[in-house]
VOBA-1610 file (N, C-alpha, C; in pm, whole numbers, padded with zeros to 5 digits, always signed):
BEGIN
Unk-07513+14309-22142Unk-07611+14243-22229Unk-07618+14320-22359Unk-07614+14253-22476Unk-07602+14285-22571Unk-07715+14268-22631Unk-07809+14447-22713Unk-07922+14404-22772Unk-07932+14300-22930Unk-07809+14293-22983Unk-07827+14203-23087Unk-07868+14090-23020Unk-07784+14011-22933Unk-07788+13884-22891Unk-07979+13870-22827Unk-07991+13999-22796Unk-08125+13997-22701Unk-08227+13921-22838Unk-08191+14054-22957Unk-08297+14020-23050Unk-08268+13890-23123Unk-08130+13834-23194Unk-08146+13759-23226Unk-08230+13635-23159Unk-08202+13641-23028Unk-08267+13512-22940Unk-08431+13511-22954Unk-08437+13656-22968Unk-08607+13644-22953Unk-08682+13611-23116Unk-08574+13690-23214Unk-08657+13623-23373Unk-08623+13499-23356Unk-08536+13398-23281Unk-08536+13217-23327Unk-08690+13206-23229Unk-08732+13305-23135Unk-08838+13245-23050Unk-08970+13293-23156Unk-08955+13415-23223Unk-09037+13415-23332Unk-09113+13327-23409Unk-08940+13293-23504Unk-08986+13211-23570Unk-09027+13061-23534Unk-08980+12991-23380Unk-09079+12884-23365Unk-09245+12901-23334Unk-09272+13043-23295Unk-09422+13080-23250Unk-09472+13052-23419Unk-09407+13133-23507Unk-09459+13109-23637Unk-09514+12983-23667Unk-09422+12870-23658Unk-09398+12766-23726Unk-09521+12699-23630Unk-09544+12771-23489Unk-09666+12739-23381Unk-09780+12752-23482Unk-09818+12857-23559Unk-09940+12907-23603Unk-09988+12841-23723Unk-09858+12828-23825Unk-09869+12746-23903Unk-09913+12577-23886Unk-09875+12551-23770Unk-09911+12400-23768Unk-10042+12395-23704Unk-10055+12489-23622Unk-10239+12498-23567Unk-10301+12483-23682Unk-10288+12604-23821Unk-10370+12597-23947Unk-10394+12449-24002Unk-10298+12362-23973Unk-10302+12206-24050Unk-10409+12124-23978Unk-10442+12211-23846Unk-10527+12085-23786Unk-10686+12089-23789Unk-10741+11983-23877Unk-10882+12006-23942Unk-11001+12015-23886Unk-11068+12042-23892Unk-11179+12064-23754Unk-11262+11907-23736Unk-11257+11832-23824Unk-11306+11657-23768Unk-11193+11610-23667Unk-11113+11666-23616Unk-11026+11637-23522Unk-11121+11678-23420Unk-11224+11743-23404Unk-11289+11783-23273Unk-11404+11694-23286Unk-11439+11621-23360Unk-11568+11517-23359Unk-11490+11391-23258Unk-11376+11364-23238Unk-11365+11282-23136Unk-11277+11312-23031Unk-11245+11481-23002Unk-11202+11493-22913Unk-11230+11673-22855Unk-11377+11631-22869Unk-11443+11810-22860Unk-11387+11801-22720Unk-11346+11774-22591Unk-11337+11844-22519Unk-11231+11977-22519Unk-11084+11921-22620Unk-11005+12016-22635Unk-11045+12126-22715Unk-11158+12152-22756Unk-11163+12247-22925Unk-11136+12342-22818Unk-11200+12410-22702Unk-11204+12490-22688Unk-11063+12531-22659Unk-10968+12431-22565Unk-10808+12483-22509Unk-10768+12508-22660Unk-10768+12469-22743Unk-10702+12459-22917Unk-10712+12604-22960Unk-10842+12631-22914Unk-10884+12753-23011Unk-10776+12919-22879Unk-10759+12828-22767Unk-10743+12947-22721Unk-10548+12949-22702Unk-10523+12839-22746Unk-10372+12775-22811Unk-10324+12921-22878Unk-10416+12908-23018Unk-10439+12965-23159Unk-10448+13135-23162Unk-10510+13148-22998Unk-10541+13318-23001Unk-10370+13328-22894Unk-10372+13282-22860Unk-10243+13281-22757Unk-10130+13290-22819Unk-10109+13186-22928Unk-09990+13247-23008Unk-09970+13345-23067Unk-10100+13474-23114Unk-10116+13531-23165Unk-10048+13609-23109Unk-10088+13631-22981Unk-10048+13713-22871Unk-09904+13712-22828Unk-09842+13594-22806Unk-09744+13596-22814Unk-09620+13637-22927Unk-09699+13615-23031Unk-09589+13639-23167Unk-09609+13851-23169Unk-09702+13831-23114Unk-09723+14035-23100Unk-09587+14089-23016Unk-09572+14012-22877Unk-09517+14010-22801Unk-09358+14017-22832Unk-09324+13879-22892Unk-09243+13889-22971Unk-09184+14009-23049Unk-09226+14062-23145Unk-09253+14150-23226Unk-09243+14298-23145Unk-09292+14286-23036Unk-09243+14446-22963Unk-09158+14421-22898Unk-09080+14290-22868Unk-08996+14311-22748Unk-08851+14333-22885Unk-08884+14307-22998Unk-08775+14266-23095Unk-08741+14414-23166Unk-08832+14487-23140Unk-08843+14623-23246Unk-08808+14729-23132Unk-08860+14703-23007Unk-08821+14802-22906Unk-08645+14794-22888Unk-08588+14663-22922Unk-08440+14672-22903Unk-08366+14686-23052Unk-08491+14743-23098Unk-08383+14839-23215Unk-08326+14679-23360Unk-08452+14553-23359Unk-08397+14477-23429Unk-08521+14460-23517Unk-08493+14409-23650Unk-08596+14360-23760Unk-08689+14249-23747Unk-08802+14199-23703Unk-08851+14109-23677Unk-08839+13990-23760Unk-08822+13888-23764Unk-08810+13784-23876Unk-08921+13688-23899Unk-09030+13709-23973Unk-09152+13692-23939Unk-09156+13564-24068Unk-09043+13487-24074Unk-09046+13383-24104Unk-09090+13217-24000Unk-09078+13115-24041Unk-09082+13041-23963Unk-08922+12940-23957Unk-08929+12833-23832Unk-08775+12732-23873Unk-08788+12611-24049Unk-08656+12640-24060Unk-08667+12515-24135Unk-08697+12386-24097Unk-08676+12378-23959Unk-08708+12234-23894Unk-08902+12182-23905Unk-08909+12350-23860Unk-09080+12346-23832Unk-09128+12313-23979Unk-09063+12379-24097Unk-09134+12344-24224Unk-09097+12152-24249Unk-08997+12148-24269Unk-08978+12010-24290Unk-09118+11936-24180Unk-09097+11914-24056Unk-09170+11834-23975Unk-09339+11895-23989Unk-09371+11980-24026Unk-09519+12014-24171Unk-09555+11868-24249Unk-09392+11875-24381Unk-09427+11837-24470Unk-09397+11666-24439Unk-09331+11625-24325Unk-09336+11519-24255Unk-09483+11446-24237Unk-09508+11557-24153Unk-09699+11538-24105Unk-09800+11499-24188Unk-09763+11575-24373Unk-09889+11562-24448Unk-09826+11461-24492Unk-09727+11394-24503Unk-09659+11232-24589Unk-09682+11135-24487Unk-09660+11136-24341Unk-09712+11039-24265Unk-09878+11048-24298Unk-09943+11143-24259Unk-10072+11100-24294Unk-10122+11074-24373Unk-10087+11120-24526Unk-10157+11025-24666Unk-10140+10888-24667Unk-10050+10829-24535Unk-10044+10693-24534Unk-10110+10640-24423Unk-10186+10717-24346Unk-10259+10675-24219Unk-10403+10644-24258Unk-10468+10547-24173Unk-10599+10588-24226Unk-10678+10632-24109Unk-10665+10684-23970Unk-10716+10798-23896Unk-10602+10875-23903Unk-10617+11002-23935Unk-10496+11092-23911Unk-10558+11169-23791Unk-10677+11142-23749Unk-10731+11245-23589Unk-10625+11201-23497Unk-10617+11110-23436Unk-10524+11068-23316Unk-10326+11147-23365Unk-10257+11080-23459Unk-10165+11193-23507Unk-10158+11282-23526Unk-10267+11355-23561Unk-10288+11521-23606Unk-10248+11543-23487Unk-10313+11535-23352Unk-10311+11564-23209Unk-10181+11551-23125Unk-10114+11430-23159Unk-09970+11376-23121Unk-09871+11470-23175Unk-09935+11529-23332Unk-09845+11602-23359Unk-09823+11756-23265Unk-09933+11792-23303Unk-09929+11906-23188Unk-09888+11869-23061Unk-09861+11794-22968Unk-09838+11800-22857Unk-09659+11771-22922Unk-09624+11682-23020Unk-09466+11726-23003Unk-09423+11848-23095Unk-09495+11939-23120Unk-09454+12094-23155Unk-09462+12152-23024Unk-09515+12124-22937Unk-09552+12185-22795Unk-09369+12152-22758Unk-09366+12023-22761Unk-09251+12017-22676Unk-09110+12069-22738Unk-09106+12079-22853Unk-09022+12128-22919Unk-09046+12295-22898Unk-09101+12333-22842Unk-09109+12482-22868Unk-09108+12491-22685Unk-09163+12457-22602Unk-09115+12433-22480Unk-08980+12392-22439Unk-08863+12326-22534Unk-08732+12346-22490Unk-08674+12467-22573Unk-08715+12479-22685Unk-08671+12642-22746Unk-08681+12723-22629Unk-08806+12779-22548Unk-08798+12839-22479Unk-08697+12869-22360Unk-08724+12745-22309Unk-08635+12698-22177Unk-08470+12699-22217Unk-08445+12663-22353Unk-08279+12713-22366Unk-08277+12861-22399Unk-08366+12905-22459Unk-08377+13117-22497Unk-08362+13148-22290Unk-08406+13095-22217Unk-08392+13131-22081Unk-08271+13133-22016Unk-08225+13001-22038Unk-08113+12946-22001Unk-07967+13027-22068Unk-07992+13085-22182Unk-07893+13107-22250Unk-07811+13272-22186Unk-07868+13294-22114Unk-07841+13443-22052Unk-07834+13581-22149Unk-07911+13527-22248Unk-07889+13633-22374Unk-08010+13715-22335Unk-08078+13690-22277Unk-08227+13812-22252Unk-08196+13884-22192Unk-08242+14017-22198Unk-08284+14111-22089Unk-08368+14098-22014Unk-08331+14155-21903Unk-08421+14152-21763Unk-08602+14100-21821Unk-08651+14194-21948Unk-08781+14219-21969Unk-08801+14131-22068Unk-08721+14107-22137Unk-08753+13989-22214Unk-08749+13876-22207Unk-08650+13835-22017Unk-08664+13723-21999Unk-08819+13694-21917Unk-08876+13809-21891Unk-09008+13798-21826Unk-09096+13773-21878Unk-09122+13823-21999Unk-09206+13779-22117Unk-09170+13639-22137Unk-09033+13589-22183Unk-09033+13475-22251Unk-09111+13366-22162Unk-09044+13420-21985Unk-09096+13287-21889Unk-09238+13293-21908Unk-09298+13412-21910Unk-09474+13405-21913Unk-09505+13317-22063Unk-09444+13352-22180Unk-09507+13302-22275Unk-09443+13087-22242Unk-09333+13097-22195Unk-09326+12956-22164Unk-09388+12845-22037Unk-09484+12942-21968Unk-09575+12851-21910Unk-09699+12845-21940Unk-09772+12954-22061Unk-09898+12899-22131Unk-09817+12795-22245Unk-09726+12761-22284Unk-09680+12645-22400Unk-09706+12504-22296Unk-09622+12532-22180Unk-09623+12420-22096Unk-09805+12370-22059Unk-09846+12474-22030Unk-10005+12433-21991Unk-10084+12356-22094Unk-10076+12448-22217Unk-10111+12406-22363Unk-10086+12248-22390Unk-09924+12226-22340Unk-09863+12062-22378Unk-09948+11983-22269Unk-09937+12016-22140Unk-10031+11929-22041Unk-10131+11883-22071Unk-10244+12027-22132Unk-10357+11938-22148Unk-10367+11857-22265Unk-10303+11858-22372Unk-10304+11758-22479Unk-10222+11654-22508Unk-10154+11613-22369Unk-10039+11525-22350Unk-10082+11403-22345Unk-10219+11355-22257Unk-10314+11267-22243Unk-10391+11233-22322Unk-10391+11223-22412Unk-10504+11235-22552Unk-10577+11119-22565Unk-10601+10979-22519Unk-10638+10895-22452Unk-10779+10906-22377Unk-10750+10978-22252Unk-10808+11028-22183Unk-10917+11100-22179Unk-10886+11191-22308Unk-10925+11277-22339Unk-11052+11285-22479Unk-11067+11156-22522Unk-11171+11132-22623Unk-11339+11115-22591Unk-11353+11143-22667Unk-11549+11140-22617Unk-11587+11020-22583
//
C-alpha cells in the first residue's frame, strides 16, 4: 500500500466533504418553516461534516500528504446549477432539500468507490467506512421529504 495513493484518495474524499459544507451554507433557514422536523438532523449533518473533514485532515497529514482543502469542480458547478434552477422556481424549499439529498448520494458513492478502490490503509479504510454510514443515515432521513413536512 502506497501512502500517496492512500492520501491522494482521501484529499478527493476531502474535497467532496468540502463541497458537503459548502452546500449545507446554501440552505436558508425558511427551509425549516415547512420542514422543522429535520432542522435538527441538518444541523447535526453540518457539525458532522465538520468532524469528518478534521478526520480527513489527520488521516491525510499523518501519511506524510498536503491536505487539499479545496472543494470538486463538479460540487462547484452543481452550486451554481442550484442557484440558476432556483431563480426560476417559485418554492425553492422542496429543491433546496432534493438538492441536499442528491449531494448525499453523490458523496455516498465517492465513498463507497474510495472503499472499493483498495487504495486505503487498514485505518483509513475504518474511518472512511465510519464516516460513510453517518452520509448514508444523513441521506435516509431526508430521502422522504414528503413525509416529512409539517
Amino acid at each position: 500500500m502506497h501512502n500517496e495513493r492512500t492520501v491522494a484518495v482521501l484529499n478527493d474524499l476531502l474535497n467532496i466533504t468540502n463541497d458537503r459544507i459548502k452546500g449545507f451554507a446554501t440552505v436558508e433557514d425558511k427551509v425549516w418553516d415547512t420542514y422543522s422536523p429535520l432542522k435538527g438532523d441538518y444541523d447535526q449533518m453540518v457539525a458532522q461534516s465538520q468532524v469528518m473533514k478534521a478526520e480527513l485532515v489527520k488521516l491525510i497529514t499523518e501519511r506524510g500528504g498536503n491536505p487539499d482543502d479545496s472543494g470538486t469542480t463538479a460540487g462547484a458547478i452543481h452550486r451554481g446549477w442550484i442557484d440558476v434552477k432556483n431563480s426560476f422556481s417559485g418554492d425553492k424549499t422542496e429543491a433546496t432539500l432534493e438538492n441536499v439529498v442528491f449531494g448525499e448520494e453523490a458523496a455516498i458513492d465517492a465513498y463507497q468507490d474510495a472503499l472499493d478502490s483498495g487504495d486505503l490503509c487498514p485505518e483509513s479504510s475504518r474511518v472512511v467506512s465510519d464516516q460513510l454510514h453517518h452520509l448514508k443515515s444523513s441521506y435516509n432521513k431526508f430521502n422522504n421529504l414528503n413525509e416529512l413536512k409539517n
